[in-house]
Residue frames as a rotation matrix with the C-alpha (Angstrom) as fourth column:
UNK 1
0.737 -0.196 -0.647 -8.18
0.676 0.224 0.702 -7.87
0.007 -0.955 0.297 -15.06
UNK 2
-0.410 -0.893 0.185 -5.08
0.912 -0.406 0.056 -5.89
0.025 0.192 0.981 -16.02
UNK 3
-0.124 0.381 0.916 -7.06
0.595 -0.710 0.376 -3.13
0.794 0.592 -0.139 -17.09
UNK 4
0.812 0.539 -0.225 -8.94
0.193 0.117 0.974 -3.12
0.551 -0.834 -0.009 -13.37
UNK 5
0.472 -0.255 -0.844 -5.96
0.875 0.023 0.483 -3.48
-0.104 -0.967 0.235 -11.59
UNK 6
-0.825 -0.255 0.505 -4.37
0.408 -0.887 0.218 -0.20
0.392 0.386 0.835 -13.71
UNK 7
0.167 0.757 0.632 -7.78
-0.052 -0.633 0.772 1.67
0.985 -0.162 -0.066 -12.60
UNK 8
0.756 0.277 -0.593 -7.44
0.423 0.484 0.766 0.67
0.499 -0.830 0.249 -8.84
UNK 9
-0.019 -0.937 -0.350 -4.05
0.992 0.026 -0.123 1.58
0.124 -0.349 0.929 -8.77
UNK 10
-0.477 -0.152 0.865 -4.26
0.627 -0.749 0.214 4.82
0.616 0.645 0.453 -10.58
UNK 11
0.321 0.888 0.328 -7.82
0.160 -0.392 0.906 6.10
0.933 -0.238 -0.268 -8.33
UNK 12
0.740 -0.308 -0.598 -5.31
0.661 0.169 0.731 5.22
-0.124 -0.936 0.328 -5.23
UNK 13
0.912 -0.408 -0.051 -2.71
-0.367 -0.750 -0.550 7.80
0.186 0.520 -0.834 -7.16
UNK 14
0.136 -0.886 0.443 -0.02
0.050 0.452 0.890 5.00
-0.989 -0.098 0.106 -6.86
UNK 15
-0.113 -0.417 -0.902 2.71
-0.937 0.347 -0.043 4.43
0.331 0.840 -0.430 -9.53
UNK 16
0.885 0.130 -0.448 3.50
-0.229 0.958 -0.175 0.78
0.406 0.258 0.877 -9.88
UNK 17
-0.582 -0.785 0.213 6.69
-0.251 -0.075 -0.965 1.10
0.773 -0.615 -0.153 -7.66
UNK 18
-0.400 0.376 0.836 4.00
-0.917 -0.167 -0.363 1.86
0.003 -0.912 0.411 -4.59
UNK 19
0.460 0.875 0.154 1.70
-0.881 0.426 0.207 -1.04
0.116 -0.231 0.966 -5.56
UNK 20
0.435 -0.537 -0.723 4.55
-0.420 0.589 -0.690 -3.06
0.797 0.604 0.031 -5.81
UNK 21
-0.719 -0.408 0.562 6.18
-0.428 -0.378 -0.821 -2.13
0.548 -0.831 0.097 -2.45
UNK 22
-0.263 0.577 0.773 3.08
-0.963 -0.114 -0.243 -2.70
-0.052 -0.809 0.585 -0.79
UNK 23
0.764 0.623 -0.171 2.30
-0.646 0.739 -0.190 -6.12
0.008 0.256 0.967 -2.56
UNK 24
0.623 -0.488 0.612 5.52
-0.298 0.575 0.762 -7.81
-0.723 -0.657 0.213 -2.39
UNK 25
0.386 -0.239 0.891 6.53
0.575 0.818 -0.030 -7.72
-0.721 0.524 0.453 -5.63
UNK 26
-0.609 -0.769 -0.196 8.83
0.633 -0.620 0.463 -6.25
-0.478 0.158 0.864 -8.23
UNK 27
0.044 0.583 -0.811 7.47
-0.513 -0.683 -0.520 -3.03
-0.857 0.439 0.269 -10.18
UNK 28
-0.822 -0.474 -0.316 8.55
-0.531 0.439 0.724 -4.90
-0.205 0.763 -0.613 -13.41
UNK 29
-0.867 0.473 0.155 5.96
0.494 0.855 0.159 -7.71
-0.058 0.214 -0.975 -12.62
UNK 30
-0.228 0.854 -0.467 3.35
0.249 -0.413 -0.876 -5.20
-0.941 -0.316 -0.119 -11.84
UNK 31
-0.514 0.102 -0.852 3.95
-0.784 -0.458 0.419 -3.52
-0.347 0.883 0.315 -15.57
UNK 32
-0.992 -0.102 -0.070 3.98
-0.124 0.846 0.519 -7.14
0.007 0.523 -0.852 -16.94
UNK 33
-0.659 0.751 0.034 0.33
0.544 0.508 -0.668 -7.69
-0.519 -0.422 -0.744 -15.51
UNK 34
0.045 0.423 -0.905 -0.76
-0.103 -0.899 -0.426 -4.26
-0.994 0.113 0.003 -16.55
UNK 35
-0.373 -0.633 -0.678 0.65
-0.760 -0.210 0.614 -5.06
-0.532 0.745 -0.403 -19.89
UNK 36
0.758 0.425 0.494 -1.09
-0.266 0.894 -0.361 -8.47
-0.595 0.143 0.791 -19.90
UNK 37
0.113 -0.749 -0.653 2.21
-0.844 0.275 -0.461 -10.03
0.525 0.603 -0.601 -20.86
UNK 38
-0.917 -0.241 -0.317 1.97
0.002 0.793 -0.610 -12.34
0.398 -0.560 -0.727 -17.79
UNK 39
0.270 0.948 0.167 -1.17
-0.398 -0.048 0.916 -13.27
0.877 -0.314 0.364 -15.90
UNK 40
-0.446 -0.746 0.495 -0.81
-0.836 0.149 -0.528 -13.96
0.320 -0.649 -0.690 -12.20
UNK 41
-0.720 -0.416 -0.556 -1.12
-0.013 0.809 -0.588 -16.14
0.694 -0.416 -0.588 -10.06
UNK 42
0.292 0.952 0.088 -4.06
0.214 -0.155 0.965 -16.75
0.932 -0.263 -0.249 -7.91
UNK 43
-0.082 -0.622 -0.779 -1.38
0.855 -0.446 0.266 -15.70
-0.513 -0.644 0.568 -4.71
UNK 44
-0.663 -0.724 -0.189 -0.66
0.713 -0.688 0.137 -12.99
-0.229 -0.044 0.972 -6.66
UNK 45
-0.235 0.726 0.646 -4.21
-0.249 -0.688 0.682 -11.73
0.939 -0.001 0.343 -6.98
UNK 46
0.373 0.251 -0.893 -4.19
0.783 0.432 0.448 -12.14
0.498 -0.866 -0.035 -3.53
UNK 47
-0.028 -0.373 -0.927 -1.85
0.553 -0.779 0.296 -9.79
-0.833 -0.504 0.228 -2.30
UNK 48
-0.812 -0.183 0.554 -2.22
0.432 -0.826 0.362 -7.55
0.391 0.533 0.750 -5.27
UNK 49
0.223 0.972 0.069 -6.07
0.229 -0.122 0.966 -7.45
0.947 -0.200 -0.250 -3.45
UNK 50
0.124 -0.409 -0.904 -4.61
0.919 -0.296 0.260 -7.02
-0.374 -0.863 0.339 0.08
UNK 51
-0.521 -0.824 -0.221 -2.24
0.804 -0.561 0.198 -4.56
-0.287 -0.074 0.955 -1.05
UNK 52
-0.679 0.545 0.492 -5.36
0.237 -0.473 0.849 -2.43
0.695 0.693 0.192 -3.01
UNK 53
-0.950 0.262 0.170 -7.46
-0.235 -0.239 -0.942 -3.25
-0.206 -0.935 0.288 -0.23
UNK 54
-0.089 0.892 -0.443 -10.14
-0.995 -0.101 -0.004 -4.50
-0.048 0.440 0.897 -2.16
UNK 55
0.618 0.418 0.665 -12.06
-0.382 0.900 -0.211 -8.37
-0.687 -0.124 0.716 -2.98
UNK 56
-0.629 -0.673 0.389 -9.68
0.175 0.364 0.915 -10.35
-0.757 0.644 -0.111 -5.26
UNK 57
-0.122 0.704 0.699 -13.10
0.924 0.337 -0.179 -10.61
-0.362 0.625 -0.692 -7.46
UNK 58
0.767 0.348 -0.539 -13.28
0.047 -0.868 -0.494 -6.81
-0.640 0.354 -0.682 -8.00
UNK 59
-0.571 -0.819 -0.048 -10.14
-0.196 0.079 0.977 -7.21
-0.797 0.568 -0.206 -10.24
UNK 60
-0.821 0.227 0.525 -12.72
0.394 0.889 0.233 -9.19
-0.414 0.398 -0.819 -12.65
UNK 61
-0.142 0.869 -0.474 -15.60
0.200 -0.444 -0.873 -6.96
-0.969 -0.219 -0.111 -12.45
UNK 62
-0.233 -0.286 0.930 -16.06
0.971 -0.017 0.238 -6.41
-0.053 0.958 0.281 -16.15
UNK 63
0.272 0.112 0.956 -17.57
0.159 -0.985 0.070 -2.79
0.949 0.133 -0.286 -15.20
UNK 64
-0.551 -0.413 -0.725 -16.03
0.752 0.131 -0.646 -1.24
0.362 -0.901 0.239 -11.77
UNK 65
0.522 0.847 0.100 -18.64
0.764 -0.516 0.388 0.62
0.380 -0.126 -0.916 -10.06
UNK 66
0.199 -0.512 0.835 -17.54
0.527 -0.663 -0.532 3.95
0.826 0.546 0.138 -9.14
UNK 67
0.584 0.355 0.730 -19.04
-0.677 -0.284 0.679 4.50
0.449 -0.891 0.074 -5.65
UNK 68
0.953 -0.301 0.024 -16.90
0.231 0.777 0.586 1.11
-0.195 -0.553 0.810 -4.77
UNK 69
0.306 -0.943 0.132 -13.95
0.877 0.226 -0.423 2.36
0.369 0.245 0.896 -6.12
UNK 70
0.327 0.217 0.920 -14.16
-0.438 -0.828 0.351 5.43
0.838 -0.517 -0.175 -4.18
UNK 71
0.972 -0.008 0.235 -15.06
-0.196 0.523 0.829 3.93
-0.130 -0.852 0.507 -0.99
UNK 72
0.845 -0.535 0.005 -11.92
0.524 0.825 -0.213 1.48
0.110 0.183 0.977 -1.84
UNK 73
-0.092 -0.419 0.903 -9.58
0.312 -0.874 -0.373 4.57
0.946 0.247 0.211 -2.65
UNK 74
0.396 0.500 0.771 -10.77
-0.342 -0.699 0.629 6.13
0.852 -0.512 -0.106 0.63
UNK 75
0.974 -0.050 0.222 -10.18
-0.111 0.747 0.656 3.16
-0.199 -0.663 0.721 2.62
UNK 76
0.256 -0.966 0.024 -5.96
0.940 0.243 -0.238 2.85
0.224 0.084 0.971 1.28
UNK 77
0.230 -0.370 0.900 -5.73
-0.137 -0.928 -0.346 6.83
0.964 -0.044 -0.264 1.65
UNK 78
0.780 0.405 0.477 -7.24
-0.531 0.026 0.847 6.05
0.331 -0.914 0.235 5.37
UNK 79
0.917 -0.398 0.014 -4.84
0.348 0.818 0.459 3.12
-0.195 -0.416 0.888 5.93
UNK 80
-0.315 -0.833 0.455 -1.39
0.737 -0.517 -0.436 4.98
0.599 0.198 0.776 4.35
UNK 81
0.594 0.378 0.710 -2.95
-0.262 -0.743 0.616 7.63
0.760 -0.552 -0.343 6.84
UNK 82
0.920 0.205 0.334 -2.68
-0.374 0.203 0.905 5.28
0.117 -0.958 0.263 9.60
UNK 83
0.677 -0.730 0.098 0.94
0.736 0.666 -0.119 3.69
0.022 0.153 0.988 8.68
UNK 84
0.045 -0.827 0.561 2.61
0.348 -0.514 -0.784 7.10
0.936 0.230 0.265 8.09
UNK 85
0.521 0.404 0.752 0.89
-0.559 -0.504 0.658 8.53
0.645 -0.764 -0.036 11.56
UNK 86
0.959 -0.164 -0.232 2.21
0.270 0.781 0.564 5.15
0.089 -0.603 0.793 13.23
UNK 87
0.661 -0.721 0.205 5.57
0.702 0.500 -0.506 6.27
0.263 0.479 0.838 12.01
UNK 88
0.031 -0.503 0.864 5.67
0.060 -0.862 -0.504 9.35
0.998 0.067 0.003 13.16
UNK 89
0.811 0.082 0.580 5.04
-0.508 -0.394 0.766 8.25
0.291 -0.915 -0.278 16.58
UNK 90
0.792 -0.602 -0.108 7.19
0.610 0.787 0.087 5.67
0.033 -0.134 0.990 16.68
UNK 91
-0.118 -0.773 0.623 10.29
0.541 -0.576 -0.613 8.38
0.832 0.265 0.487 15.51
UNK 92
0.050 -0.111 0.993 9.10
-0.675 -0.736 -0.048 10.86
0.736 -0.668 -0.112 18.58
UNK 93
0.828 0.352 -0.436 9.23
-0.066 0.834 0.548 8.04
0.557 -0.425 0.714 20.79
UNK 94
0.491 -0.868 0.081 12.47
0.824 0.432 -0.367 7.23
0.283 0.246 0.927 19.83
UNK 95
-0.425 -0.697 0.577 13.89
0.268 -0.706 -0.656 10.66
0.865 -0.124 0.486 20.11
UNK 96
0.648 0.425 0.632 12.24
-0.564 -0.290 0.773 11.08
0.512 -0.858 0.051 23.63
UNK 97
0.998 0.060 -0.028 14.04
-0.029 0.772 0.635 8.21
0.060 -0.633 0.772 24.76
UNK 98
0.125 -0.956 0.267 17.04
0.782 -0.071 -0.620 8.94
0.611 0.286 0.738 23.10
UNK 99
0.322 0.177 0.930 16.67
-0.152 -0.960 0.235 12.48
0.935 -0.217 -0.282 24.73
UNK 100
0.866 0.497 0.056 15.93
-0.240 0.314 0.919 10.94
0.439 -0.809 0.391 28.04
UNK 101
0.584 -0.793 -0.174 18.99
0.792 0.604 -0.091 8.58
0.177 -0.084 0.981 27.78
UNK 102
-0.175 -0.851 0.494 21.30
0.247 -0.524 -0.815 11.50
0.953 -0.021 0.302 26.90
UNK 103
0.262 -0.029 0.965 20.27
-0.382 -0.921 0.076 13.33
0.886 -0.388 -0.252 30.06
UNK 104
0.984 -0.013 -0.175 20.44
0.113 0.808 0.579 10.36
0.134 -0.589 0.797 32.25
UNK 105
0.359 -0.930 -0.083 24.29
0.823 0.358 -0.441 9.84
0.440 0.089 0.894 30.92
UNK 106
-0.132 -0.426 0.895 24.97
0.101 -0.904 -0.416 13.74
0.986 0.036 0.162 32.17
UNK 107
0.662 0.446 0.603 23.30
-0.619 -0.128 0.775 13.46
0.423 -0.886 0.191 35.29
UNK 108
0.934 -0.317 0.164 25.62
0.113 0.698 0.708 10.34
-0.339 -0.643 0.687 36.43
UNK 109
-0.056 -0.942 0.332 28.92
0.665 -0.284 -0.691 12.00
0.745 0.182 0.642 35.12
């Protein structure tokens, strides 16, 4: 499992900070797993699967097909696509409105 979740990460070109960030949990614990000093929690192969995008059970796979880990990989690139994209509208929004405001406040002086 450790091994798996070090391949998953890696094919996504996260560190263990990102998968951490994204899973809810410290980078520390992520090492620990990787390290097979700790084993998690069935929660925590939950969201470590969320956070990968992938079946909790592919963690387990004793061989990880390649064409699925692709695909998988493809699919978190796609989604960090769609989260940074969200972000940037959200910021022009904001500065439209902010914009907006300012001109508003000049117009009624």
């Amino acid at each position: 499992m450790a091994a798996n979740l070090k391949t998953f990460r890696a094919v996504r070109g996260w560190s263990q900070a990102k998968l951490a960030e994204k899973a809810g949990i410290s980078t520390q614990h992520i090492g620990m797993i990787e390290t097979k000093i700790k084993f998690p929690s069935s929660a925590m192969i939950e969201r470590l699967a969320k956070a990968l995008s992938i079946d909790p059970a592919e963690l387990f796979y004793r061989e990880i097909d390649p064409e699925t880990m692709r695909k998988n990989a493809e699919k978190a690139v796609i989604e960090d696509l769609g989260e940074a994209f969200c972000s940037m509208i959200n910021d022009f929004v904001k500065e439209k409105i902010k914009k907006l405001d300012d001109e508003a406040s000049v117009e009624d002086k």
